[in-house]
C-alpha positions in Angstrom: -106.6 75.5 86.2 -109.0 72.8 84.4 -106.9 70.2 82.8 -106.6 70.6 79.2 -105.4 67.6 77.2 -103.0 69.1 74.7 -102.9 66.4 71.8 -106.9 66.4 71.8 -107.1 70.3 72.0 -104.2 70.4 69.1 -106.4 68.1 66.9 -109.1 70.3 67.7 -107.4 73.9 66.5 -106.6 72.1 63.4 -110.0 71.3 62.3 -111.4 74.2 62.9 -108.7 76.1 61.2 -109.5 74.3 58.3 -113.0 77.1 57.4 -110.8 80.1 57.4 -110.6 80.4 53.8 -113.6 78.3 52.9 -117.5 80.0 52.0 -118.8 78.9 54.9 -117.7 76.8 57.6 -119.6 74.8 59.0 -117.0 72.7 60.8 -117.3 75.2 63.6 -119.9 72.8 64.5 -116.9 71.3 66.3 -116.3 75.0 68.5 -119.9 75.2 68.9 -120.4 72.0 70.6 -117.5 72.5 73.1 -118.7 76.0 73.9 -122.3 74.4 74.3 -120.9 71.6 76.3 -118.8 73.8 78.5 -121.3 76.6 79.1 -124.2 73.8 80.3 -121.4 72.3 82.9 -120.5 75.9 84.3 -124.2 76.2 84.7 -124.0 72.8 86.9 -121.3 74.6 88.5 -122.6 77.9 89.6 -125.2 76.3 90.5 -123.8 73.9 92.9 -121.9 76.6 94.5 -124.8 78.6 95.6 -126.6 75.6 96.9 -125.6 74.7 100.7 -123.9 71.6 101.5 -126.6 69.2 103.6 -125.2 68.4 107.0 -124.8 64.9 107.0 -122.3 66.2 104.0 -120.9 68.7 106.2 -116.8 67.9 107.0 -116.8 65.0 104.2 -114.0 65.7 101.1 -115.3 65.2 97.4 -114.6 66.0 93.9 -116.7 68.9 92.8 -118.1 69.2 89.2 -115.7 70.3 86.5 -115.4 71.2 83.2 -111.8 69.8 81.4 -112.2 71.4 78.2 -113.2 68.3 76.8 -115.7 66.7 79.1 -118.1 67.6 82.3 -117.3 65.6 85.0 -120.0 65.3 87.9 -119.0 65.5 91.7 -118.2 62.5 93.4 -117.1 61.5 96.8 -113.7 60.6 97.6 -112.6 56.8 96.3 -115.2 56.9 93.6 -114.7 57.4 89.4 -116.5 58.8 86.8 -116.6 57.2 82.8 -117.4 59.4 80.2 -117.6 58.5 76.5 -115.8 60.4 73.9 -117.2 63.6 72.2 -121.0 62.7 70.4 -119.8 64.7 67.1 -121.1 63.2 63.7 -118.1 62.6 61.1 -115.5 64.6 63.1 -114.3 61.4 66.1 -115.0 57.9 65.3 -117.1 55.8 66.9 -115.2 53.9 70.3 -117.0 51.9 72.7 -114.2 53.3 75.4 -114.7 55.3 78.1 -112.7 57.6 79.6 -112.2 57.6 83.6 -111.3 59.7 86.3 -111.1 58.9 89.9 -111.7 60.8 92.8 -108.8 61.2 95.1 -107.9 63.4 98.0 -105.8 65.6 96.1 -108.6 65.8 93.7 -109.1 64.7 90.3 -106.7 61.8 88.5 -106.0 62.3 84.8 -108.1 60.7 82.1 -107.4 57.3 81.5 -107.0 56.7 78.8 -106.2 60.0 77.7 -108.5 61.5 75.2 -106.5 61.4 72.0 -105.7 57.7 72.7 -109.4 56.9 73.3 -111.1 59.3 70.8 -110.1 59.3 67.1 -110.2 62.3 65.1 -111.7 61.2 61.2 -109.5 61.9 58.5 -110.0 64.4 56.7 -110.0 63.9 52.8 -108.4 60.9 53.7 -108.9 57.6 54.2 -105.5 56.2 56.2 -105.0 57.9 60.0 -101.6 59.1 59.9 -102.3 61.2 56.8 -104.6 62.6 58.6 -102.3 63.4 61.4 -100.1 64.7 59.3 -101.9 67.0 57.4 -101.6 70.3 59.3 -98.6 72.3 57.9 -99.3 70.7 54.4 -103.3 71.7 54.4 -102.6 74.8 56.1 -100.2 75.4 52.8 -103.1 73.6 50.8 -105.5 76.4 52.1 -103.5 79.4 51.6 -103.1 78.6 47.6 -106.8 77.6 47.0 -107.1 81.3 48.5 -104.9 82.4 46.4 -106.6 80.9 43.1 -109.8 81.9 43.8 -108.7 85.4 44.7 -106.7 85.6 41.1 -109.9 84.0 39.6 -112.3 86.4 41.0 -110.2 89.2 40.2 -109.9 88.1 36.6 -113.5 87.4 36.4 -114.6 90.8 37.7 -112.0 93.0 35.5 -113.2 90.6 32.2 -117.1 91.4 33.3 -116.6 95.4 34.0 -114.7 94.9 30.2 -117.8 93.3 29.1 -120.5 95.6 30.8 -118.6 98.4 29.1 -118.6 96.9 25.5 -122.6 96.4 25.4 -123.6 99.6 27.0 -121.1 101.8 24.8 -121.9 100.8 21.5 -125.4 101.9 20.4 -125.8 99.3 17.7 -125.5 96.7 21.0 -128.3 97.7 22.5 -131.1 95.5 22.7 -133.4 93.1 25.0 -130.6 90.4 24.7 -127.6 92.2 25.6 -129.6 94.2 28.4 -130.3 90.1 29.9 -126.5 89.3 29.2 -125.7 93.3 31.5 -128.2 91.9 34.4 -126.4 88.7 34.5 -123.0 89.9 34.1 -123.4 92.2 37.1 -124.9 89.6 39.5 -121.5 87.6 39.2 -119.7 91.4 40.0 -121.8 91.1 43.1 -120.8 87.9 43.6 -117.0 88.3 43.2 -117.4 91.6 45.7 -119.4 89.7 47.8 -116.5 87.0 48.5 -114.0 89.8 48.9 -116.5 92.1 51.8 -116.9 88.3 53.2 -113.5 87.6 53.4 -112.3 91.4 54.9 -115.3 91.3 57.3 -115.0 87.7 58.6 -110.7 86.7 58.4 -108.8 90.1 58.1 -108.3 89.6 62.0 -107.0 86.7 63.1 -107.3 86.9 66.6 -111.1 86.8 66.5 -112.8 83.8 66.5 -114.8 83.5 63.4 -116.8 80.6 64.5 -118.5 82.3 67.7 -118.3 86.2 65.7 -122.1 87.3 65.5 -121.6 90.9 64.6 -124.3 93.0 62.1 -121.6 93.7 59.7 -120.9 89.8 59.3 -124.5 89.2 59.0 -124.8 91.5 56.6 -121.7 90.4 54.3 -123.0 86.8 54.5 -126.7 87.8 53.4 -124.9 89.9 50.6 -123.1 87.2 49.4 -126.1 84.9 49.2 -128.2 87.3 47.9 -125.3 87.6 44.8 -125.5 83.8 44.8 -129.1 83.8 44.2 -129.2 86.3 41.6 -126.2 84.3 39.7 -128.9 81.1 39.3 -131.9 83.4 38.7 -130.5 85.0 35.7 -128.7 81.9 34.5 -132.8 81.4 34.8 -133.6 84.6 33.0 -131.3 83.6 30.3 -132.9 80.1 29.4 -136.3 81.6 29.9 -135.4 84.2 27.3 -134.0 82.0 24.8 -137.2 79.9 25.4 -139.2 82.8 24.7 -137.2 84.0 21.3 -137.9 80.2 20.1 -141.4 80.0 20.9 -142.0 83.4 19.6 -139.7 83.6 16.6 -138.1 86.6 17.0 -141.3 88.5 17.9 -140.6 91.8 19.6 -139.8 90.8 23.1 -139.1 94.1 25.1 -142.4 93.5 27.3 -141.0 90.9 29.0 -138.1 92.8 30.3 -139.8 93.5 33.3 -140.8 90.1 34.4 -137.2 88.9 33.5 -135.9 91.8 35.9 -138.4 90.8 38.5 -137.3 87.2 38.2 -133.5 88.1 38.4 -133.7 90.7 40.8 -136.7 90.2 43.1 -136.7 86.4 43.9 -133.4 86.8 45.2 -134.6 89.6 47.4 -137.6 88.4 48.5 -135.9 84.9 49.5 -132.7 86.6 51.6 -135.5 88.4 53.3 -137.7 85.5 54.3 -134.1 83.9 55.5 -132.8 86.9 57.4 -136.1 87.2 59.2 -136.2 83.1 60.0 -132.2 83.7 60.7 -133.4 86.6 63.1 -136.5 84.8 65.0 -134.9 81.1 65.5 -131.5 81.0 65.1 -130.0 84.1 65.3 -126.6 82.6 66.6 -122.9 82.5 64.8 -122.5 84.7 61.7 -125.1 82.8 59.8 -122.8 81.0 57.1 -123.2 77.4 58.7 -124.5 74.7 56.2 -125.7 72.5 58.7 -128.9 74.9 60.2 -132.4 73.9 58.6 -133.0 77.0 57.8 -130.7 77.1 55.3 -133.0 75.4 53.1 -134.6 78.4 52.6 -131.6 79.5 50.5 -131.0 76.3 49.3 -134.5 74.8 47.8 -135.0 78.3 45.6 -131.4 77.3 44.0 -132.2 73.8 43.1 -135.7 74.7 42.1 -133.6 77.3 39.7 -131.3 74.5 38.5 -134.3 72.0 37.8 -136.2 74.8 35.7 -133.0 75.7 33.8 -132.7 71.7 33.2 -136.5 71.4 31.9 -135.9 73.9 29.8 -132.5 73.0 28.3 -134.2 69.6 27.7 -136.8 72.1 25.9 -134.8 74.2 23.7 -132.3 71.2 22.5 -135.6 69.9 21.1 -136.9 72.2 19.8 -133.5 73.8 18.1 -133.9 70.0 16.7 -137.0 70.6 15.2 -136.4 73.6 13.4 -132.8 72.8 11.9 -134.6 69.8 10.3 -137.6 72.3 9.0 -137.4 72.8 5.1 -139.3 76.3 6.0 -136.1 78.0 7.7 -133.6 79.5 5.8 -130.0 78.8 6.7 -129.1 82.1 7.9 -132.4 81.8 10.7 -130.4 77.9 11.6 -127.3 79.9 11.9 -129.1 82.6 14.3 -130.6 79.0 16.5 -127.1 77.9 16.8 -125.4 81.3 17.7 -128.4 82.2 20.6 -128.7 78.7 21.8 -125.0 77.3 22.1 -123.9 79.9 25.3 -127.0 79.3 27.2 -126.9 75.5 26.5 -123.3 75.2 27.6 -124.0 77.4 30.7 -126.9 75.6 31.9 -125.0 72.1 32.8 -121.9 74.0 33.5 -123.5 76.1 36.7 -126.0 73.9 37.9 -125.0 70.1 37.7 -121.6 70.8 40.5 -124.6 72.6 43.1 -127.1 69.7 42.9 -124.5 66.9 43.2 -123.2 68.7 46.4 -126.7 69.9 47.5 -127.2 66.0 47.7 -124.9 65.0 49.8 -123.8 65.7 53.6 -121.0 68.6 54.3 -118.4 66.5 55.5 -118.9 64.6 52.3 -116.1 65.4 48.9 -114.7 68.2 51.0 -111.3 68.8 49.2 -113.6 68.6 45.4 -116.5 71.1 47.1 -113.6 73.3 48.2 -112.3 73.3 44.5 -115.3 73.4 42.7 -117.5 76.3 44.4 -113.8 78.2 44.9 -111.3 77.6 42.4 -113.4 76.8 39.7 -116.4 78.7 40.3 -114.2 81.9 40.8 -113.8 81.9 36.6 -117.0 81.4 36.1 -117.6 85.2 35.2 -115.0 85.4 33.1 -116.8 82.4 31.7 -119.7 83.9 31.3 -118.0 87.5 29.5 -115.9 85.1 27.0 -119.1 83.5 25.7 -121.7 85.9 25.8 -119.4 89.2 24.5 -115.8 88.2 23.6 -116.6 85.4 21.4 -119.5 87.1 20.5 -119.4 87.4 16.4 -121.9 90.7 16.6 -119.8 92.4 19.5 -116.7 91.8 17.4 -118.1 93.0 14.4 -119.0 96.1 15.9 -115.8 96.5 17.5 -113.7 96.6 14.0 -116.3 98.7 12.7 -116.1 101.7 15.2 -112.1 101.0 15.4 -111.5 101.6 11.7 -114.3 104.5 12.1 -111.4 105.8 14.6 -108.7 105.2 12.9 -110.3 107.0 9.6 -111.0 110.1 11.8 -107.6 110.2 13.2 -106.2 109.5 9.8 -108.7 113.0 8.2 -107.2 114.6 11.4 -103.6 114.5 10.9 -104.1 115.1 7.0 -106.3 118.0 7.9 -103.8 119.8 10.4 -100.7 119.0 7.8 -102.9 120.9 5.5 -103.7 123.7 7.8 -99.8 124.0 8.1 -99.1 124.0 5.0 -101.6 126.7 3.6 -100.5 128.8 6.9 
């Protein structure tokens, strides 16, 4: 069969094991240009093969074209070589002014000289010294599974705090108003989002004999659209919520239930309407992979709705802090309005830095660039970012737990008028 070098196709396997646990992967770049490669030199092949032979030709030995797994090698006659120069891929070999040669022999192809994992270096990864980098598989492998671990404990707490949360404001009737029915809309978009990482994860790594970097199915379309889709409507009603307290500011605590439905149509539709426009750009020009690789242009179209979200959000936190500056100064408020600024504003205004500055310091730089911090941020970190959002916005929420002691002692009272109500009934019986 084709010779296969195995140090270079080791090196290979371990980078692109390295996405199985990641958001997307866009190190299956690396695949994706071998496959590429490969399928462009079988081409060369077939093709040769159904074209004759001239007859000057006819009765003379060669070297036909052939494909090594690494490299294409085109067919020479007998005594003459071939140089090829190691794989073109951005950030993944360094560059090397050597080429790699093969002769043409009688008995057919020589080996590489020099062999490919002399010749072409792999770049570390997350490191800057080589043989860390060759010694990281076991180690990262390990490194992997626990970040997959965390993140699954964090979404898991995040998405049990939230449904605690969701519960809290819509059974207590005293609860209900515009604010809280913001705080239910943005709760629930990070419920998608933690679902969305667990359908991604089932649909995409729960088999691990398919080959996620070349699996183009519907379903894992469909669980990566999802899971942007939750990913939008996370930013959008961080949105909603700045907006809102905006609005209560400017307005000063002016009925505000006509705005609901822009703030749902913000939170909801924007998101919608931009996974659409991306599924059907996805669909028309580059409907290849599973669509969850960073490096397509299209992905812009997710991407520049985000950071126009996160630039917004930052106007307007630049906004409300002055303005909450202004009015804590007035003589005209009373203290227990200043008291209402701080309680309304302090959530939001730690929220706002807290999701967006991470996205646009990544969204800044290139892929392969902070790939151990990007894994730990948008994962680890990012996974308790519901439960975040539940702690501040209902837990430590002086109204909800006012409400709670009320309607506990309300239950204890009635069980209390219970008991001493059936210990009467016993006792006149």
């Amino acid at each position: 069969g084709p010779f296969q070098p195995k140090p270079f196709h080791d090196s290979v396997i371990l980078l692109s094991t390295l996405p199985k646990v990641r958001a997307t992967h866009p190190d299956c770049s690396i695949v994706l240009y071998f496959q590429k490669q490969e399928a462009e030199c079988l081409e060369i092949i077939r093709s040769e093969s159904q074209t004759p032979a001239p007859p000057e030709a006819s009765g003379k030995e060669g070297c036909r074209t052939e494909w090594d797994g690494v490299s294409c090698w085109s067919a020479v006659p007998v005594g003459q070589s071939r140089a090829v120069a190691c794989p073109d891929i951005l950030h993944v070999f360094k560059k090397s002014k050597v080429l790699i040669q093969r002769n043409c022999t009688e008995l057919g192809w020589s080996f590489p000289s020099p062999a490919y994992h002399n010749a072409c270096e792999l770049e570390a990864l997350g490191s800057n010294n080589d043989t860390e980098a060759k010694a990281s598989g076991p180690p990262r492998a390990g490194y992997f599974v626990t970040m997959k671990v965390l993140y699954t404990c964090g979404y898991s707490t995040s998405l049990a705090a939230l449904f605690l949360a969701i519960g809290i404001f819509s059974c207590f009737r005293k609860l209900h108003c515009t604010r809280n029915s913001i705080h239910i809309h943005f709760f629930t978009s990070f419920v998608l989002r933690g679902t969305a990482v667990f359908i991604k994860d089932t649909v995409l790594f729960s088999d691990e004999s398919i080959d996620h970097c070349t699996m183009s199915t519907v379903n894992c379309k469909a669980a990566i659209a999802f899971f942007q889709y939750s990913v939008l409507a996370n930013f959008y009603w961080l949105l909603v919520e700045g907006l809102y307290l905006q609005t209560l500011l400017l307005l000063t605590f002016t009925s505000d239930r006509r705005y609901i439905w822009w703030y749902i149509l913000i939170g909801w539709g924007v998101p919608m309407v931009t996974v659409s426009v991306w599924v059907v750009t996805r669909l028309q020009y580059d409907n290849h992979g599973c669509w969850d690789d960073y490096t397509s242009l299209y992905w812009w179209v997710i991407k520049a709705p985000i950071l126009l979200a996160i630039f917004v959000n930052f106007l307007i936190f630049l906004n409300v802090t002055r303005m909450l500056a202004q009015k804590i100064r007035s003589p005209d408020i009373s203290k227990n309005y200043k008291q209402q600024y701080m309680r309304l504003t302090k959530s939001t205004l730690l929220l706002i830095p807290l999701f967006g500055v991470h996205y646009v310091v990544f969204a800044l730089f290139p892929e392969h660039v902070g790939v151990d911090a990007r894994l730990y941020f948008e994962l680890v970190l990012g996974s308790y970012q519901g439960f975040l959002v539940a702690l501040l916005y209902c837990f430590l929420n002086g109204e909800v737990q006012a409400e709670i002691k009320r309607n506990w002692g309300k239950w204890q009272s009635s069980m209390e008028s219970n008991v001493f109500n059936l210990a009467t009934q016993d006792f006149t019986a």
